[in-house]
C-alpha positions in Angstrom: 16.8 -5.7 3.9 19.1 -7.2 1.0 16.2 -9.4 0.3 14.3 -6.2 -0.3 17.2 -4.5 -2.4 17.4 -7.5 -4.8 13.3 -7.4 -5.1 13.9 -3.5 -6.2 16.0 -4.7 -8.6 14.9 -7.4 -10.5 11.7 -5.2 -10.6 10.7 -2.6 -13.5 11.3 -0.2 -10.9 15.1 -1.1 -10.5 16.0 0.7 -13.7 15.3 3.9 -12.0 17.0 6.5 -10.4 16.9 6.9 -6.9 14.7 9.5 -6.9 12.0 7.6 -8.6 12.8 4.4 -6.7 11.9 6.2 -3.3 8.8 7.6 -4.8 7.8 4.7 -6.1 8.4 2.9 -2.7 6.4 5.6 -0.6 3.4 5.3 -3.4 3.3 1.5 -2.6 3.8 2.1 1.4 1.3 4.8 1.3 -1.6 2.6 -0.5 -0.8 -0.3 1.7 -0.9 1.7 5.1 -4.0 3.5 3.8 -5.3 -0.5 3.1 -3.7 -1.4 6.5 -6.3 1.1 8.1 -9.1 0.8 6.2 -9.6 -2.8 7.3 -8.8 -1.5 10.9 -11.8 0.5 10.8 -13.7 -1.7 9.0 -13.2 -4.2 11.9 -13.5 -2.1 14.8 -16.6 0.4 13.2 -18.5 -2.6 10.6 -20.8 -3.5 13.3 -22.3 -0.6 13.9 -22.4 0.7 10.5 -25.6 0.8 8.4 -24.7 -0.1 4.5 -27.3 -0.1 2.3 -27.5 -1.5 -1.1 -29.6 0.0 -4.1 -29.9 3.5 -6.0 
């Protein structure tokens, strides 16, 4: 956790207020989960998908 802490810190985000901090903290958790299950799906569904290329 205090390695976390110290990476807020040093980072352009660490000049913030709290407020922002935690917003800026759920932005990057939300895109990373959302990432997370994309490839989830991706592995379990990407066999039986069809994905075609072109216009």
């Amino acid at each position: 956790m205090d390695v976390i802490k110290e990476i807020i810190q040093e980072s352009p985000a660490g000049h913030l207020s709290k407020g922002y901090k935690s917003l800026v903290l759920l932005l990057f958790a939300t895109i990373v989960s959302t990432l997370l299950t994309m490839l989830v799906v991706l592995l379990t569904y990407g066999p039986y998908m069809t994905i075609r290329y072109g216009y």
